[in-house]
C-alpha positions as CSV (number, residue, x, y, z in Angstrom):
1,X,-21.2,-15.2,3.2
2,X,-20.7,-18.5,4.8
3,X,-17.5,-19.7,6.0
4,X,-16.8,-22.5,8.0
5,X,-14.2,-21.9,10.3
6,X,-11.2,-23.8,11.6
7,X,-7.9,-23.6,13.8
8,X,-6.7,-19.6,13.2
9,X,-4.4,-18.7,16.1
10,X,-4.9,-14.8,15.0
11,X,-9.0,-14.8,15.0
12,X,-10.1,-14.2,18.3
13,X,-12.5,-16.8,19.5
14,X,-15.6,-14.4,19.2
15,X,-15.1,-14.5,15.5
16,X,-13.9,-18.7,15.3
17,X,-17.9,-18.7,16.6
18,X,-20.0,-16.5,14.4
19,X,-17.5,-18.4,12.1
20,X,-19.1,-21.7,13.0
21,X,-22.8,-20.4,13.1
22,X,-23.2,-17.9,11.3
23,X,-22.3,-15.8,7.9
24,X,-19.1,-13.7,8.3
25,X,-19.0,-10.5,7.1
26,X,-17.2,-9.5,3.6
27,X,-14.1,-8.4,5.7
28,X,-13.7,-10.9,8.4
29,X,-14.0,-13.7,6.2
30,X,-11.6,-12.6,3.2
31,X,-8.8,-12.0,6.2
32,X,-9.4,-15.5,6.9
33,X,-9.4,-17.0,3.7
34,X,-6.2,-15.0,3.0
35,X,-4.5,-16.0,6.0
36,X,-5.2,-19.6,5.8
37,X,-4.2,-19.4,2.0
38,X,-0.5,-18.3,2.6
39,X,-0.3,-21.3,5.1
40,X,-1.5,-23.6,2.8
41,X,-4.8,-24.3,3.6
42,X,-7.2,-22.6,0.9
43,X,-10.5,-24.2,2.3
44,X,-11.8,-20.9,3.5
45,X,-10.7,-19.2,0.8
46,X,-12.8,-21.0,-1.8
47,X,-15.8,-20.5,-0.3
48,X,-14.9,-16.6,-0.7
49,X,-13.8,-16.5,-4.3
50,X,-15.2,-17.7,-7.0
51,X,-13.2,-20.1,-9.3
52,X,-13.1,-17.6,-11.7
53,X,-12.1,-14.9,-9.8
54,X,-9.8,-11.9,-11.3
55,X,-7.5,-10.0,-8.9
56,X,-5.3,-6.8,-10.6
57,X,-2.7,-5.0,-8.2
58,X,0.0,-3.0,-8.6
59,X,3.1,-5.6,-8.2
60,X,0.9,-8.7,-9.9
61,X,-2.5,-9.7,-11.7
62,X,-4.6,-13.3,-11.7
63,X,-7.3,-14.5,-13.8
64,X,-8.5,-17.1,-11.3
65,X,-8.5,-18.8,-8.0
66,X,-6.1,-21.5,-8.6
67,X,-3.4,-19.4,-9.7
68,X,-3.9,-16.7,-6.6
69,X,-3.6,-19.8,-4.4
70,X,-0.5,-21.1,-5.9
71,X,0.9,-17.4,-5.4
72,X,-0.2,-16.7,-1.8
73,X,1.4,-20.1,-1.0
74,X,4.6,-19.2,-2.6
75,X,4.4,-15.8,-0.3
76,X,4.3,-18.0,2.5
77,X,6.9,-20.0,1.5
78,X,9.3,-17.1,1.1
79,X,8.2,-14.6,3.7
80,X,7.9,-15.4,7.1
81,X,4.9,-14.2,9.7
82,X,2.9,-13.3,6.7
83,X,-0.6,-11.4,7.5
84,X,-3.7,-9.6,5.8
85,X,-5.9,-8.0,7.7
86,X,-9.1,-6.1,6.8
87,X,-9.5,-2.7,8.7
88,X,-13.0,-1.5,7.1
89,X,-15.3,-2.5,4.4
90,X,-17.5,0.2,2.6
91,X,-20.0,-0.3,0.6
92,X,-20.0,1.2,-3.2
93,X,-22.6,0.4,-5.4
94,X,-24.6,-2.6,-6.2
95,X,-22.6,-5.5,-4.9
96,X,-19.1,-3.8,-4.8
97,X,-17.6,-2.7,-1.8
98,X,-14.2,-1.3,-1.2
99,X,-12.0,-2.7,1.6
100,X,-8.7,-0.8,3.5
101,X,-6.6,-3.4,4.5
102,X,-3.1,-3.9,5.8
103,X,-0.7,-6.4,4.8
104,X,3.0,-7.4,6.6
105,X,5.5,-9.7,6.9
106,X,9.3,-10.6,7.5
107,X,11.5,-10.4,4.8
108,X,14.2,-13.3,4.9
109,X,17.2,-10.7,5.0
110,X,19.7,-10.9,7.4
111,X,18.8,-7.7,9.5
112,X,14.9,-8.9,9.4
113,X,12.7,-6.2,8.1
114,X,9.4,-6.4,8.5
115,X,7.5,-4.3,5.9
116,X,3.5,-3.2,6.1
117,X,1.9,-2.1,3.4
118,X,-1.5,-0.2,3.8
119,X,-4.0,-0.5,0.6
120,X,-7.5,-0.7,-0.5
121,X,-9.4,-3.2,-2.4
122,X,-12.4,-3.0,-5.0
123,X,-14.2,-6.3,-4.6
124,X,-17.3,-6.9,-6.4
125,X,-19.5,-10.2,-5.5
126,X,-21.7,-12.2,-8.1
127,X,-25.6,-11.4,-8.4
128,X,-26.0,-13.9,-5.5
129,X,-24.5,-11.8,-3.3
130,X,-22.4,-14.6,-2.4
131,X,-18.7,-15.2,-3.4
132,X,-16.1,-12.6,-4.9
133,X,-15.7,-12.2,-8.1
134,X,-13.0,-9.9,-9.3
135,X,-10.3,-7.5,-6.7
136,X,-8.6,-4.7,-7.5
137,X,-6.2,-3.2,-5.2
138,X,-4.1,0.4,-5.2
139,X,-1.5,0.7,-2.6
140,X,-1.4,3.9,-0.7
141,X,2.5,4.4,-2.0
142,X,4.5,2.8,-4.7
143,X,5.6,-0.8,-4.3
144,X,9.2,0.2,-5.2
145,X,8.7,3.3,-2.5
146,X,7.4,1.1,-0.3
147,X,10.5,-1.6,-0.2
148,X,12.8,0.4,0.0
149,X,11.4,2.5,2.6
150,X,11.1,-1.0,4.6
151,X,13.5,-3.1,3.2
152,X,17.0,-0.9,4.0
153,X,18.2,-0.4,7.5
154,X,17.9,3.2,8.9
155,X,21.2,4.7,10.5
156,X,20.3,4.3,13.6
157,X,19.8,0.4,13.2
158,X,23.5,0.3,11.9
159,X,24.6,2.9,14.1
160,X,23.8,0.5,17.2
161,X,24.7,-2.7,15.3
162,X,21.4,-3.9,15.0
163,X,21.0,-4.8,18.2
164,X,17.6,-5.5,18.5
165,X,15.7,-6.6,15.8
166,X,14.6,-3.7,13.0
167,X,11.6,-1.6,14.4
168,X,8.3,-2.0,12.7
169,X,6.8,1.1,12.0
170,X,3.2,1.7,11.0
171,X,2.2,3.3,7.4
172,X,1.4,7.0,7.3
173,X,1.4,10.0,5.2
174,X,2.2,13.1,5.0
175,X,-1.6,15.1,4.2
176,X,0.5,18.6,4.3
177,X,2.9,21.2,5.5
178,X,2.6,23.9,7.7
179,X,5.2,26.1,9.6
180,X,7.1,24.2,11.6
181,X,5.0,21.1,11.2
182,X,3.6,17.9,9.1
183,X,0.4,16.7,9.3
184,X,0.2,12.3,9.3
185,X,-2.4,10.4,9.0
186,X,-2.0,7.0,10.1
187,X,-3.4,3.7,9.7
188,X,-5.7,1.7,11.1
189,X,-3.7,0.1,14.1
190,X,-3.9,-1.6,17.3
191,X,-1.8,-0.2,20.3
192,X,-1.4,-1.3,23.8
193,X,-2.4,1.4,26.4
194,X,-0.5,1.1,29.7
195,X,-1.3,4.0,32.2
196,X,0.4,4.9,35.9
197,X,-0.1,8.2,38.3
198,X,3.4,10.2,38.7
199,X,3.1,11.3,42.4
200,X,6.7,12.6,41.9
201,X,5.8,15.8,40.1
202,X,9.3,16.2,39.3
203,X,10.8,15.7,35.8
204,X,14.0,14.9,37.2
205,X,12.3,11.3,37.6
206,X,12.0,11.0,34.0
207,X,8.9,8.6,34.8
208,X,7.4,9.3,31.4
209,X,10.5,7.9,29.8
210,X,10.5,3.9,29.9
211,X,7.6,2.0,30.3
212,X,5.8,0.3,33.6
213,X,7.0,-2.8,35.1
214,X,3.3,-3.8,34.9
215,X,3.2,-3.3,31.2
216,X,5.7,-6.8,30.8
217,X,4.4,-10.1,31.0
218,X,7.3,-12.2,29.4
219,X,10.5,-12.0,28.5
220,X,13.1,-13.2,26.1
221,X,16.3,-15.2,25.5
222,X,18.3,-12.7,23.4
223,X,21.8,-14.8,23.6
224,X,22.3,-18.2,22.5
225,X,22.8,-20.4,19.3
226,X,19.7,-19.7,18.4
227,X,17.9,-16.5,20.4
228,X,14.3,-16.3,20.7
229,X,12.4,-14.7,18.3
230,X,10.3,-11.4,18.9
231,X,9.0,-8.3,17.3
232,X,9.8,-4.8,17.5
233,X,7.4,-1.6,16.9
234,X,8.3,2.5,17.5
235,X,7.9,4.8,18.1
236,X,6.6,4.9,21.9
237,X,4.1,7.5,22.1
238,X,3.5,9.0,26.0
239,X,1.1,11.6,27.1
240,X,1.1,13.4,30.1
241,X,-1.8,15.2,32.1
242,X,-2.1,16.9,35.3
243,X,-4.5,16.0,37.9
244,X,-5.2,16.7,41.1
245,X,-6.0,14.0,44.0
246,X,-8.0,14.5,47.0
247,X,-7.0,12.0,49.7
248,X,-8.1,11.8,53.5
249,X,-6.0,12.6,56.0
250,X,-6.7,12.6,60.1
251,X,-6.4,16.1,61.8
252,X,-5.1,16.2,65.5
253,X,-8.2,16.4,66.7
254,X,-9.3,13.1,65.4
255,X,-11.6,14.3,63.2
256,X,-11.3,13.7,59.2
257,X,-10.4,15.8,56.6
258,X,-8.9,16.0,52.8
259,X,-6.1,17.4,51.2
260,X,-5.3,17.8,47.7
261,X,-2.0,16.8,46.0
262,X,-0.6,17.6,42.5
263,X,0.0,14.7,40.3
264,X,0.6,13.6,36.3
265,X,-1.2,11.1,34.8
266,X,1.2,9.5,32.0
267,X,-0.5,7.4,29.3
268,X,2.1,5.7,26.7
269,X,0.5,3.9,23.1
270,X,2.9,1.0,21.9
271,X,1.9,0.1,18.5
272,X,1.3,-3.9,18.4
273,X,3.2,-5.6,15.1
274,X,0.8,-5.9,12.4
275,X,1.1,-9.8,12.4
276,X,-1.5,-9.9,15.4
277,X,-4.5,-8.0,13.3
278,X,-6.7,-5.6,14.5
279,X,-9.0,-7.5,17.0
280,X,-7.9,-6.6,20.8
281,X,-10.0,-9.5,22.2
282,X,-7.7,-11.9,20.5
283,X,-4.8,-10.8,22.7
284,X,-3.2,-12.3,26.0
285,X,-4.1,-10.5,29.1
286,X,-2.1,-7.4,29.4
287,X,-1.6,-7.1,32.8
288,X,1.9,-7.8,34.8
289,X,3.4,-8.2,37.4
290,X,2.7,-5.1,40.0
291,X,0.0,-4.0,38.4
292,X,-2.1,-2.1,40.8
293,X,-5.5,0.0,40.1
294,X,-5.9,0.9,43.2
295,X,-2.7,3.1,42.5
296,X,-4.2,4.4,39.2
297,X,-2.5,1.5,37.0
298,X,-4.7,0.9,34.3
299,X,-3.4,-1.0,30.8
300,X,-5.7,-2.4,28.2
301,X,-5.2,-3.4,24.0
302,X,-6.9,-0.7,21.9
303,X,-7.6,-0.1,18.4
304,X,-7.4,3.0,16.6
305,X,-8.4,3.6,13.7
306,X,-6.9,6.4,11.0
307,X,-5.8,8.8,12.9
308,X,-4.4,12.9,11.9
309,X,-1.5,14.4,13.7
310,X,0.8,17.0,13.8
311,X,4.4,16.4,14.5
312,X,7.2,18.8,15.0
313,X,10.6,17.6,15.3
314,X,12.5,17.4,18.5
315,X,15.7,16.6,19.5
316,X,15.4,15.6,22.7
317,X,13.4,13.7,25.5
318,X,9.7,13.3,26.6
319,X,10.2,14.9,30.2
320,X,12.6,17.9,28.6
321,X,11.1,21.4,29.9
322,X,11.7,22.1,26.1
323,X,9.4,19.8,24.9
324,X,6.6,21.8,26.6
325,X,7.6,25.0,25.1
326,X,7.8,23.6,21.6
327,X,4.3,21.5,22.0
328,X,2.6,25.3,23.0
329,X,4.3,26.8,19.7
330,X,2.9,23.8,18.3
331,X,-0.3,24.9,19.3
332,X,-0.2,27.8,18.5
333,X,1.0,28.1,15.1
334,X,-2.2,25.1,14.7
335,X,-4.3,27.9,15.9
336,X,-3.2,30.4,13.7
337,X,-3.9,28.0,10.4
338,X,-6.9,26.9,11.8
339,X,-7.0,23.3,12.4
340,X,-9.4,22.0,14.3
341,X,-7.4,20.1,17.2
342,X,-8.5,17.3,18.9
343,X,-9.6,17.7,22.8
344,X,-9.5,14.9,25.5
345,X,-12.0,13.9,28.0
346,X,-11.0,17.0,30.6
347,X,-11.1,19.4,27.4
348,X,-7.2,19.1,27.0
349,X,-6.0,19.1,23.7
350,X,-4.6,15.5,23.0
351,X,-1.3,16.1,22.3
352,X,2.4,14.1,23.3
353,X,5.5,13.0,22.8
354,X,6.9,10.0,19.9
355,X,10.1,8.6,20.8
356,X,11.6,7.1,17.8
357,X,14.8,6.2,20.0
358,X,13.0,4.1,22.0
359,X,11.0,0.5,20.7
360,X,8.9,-2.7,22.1
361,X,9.4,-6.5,21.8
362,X,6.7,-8.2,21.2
363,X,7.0,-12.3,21.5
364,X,5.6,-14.2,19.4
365,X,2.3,-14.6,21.6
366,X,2.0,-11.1,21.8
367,X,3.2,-10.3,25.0
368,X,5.2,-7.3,25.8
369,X,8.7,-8.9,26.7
370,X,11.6,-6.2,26.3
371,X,11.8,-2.6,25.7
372,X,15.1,-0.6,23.8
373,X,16.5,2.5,24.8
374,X,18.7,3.3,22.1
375,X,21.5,6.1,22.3
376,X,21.2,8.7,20.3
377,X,23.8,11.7,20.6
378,X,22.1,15.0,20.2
379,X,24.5,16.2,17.6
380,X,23.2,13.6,15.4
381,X,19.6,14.1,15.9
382,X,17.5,11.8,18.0
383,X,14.6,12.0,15.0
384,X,11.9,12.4,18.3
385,X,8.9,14.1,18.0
386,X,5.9,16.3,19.7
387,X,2.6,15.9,18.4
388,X,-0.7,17.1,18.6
389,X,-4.3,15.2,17.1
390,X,-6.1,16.6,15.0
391,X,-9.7,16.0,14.3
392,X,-9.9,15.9,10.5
């Protein structure tokens, strides 16, 4: 499929090149078209569709291009930061493929919600191989599920007077019960992955709680006339390891030798808002001020893609000596019914902490510019949770 390419602020610059010189793949170039579309610019997207193109969803059905151009340019006309992104194409037959996809924006409410829904697509391509030639997409909830879901503000939002904006939360579902536990699978998604060594070993420094200084590399005007726009995503996932260093010390005598020192490593997974895409390479450089490798600082964008966890409820906080107990009974009972859990590189099972009373601001360049810490009394329930992965 040829597309020519043009000025996309959200395709990275690898693909604005294959773009220019070579076919883009099924995926990559109906994100494009799409994108382009709701801005008002449908040039890409006609050399995807055909004119005669069909497309039949839940919420809305179209019997040819012009009249799925004149609605994706009314979407962007009445949402704002509007964006479709392919996460996987599959093929199914004899030019048919089906495509998972996610799709967000901002509804123009006065608490802005953003809303993503997650969905798949059956495209099928005429006997050229070439352009598409009917769509049909199922949603992996109910539209009317879906808005309300994202449309109404949680307590919590009203309970701290929406004081940042509403947090964007990723799609998942619950795959089943157990004792104690639900099992999510979530979306395709890309996070930002900052990492720092706890020397401390004390809980009491709560280092796992808030976030790096190195993991900031903007900020934002939050008072004014007009305040500066910027995203929001929770929960804030950590994860925390033990490790031991070996460093080199100087005996009396002059002569060198090593001692070994207890220490956590604590990895934290900020989802990024959907309205960036999937593609790390097409994000700003991570790294801020302070940032020091040397001292085990490490922070990169990475993409996951559907991932299966178990989460138990917790009221609490990600350094609580409760958290540990409940994360082994978490364990456990997975033992016990037999799930296969996912291990780590050191043959740990990957397992952590989701703080849903914490959340990110993104800007609108997709640099990390504030983080919330929202109060929660415990009486109330701080909706936290421990989770482990699972490998399904």
């Amino acid at each position: 499929m040829v597309v020519n390419d043009s000025q996309d602020t959200h395709i990275s610059t690898a693909q604005r090149t294959e773009a220019a010189e070579t076919p883009l793949e099924l995926g990559p170039a109906l994100t494009l078209g799409l994108n382009r579309a709701i801005r008002g610019d449908s040039s890409v997207l006609r050399q995807v569709l055909s004119d005669n193109c069909s497309w039949k969803g839940p919420v809305a059905s179209y019997d040819s291009r012009n009249k799925i151009e004149e609605d994706l340019r009314n979407v962007g006309s009445f949402l704002s930061d509007p964006r479709f992104t392919v996460a996987s194409t599959t093929p199914t037959g004899d030019a048919t493929y089906s495509l998972e996809w996610l799709a967000s924006a901002t509804w123009p409410l006065p608490w802005t919600p953003r809303i993503v829904i997650q969905g798949r697509t059956l495209v099928r391509l005429d006997s050229a191989g070439g352009r598409i030639i009917s769509m049909e997409d199922t949603w992996e909830e109910a539209p009317v599920q879906a808005l309300i879901r994202h449309l109404l503000p949680g307590f919590w939002d009203i309970w701290n007077q929406f004081c940042s904006p509403i947090a964007e939360r990723y799609p998942h579902k619950v795959l089943r019960r157990g004792r104690g536990y639900e099992v999510w699978q979530f979306a395709p998604r890309l996070v930002l992955r900052p990492t720092l060594v706890d020397r401390t070993n004390s809980r009491q420094a709560r280092m796992a709680y808030v976030l790096p200084d190195f993991s900031f590399t903007s900020s934002v005007n939050t008072r004014g006339r007009v305040p500066e726009k910027y995203f929001t995503t929770s929960p804030i996932e950590a994860e925390i390891t033990p490790l031991i260093e070996t460093n080199t010390v100087s005996n009396e005598n002059g002569s060198l030798g090593s001692v070994q020192t207890r220490a956590n490593r604590i990895t934290w997974a900020v989802q990024v808002p959907a309205s960036f895409g999937l593609e790390a390479g097409a994000m700003p450089d991570p790294r801020g001020e302070g940032y020091n490798p040397l001292n085990g600082d490490a922070i990169e964008f990475e993409r996951q893609d559907r991932r299966v966890v178990a989460v138990a409820n917790y009221n609490g906080s990600v350094q609580d000596k409760e958290a540990v107990e409940l994360r082994a009974k978490l364990l456990e009972q997975l033992s016990m019914d037999k799930a296969k859990v996912a291990l780590g590189p050191e043959g740990r099972p990957k397992a952590g902490f989701m703080s849903f009373d914490g959340k990110v601001g993104f800007n609108k360049q997709g640099r990390v510019s504030i983080a919330v810490y929202e109060y929660r009394p415990k009486i109330l329930g701080k909706g936290n949770k421990v989770y482990v992965e699972l490998e399904e």
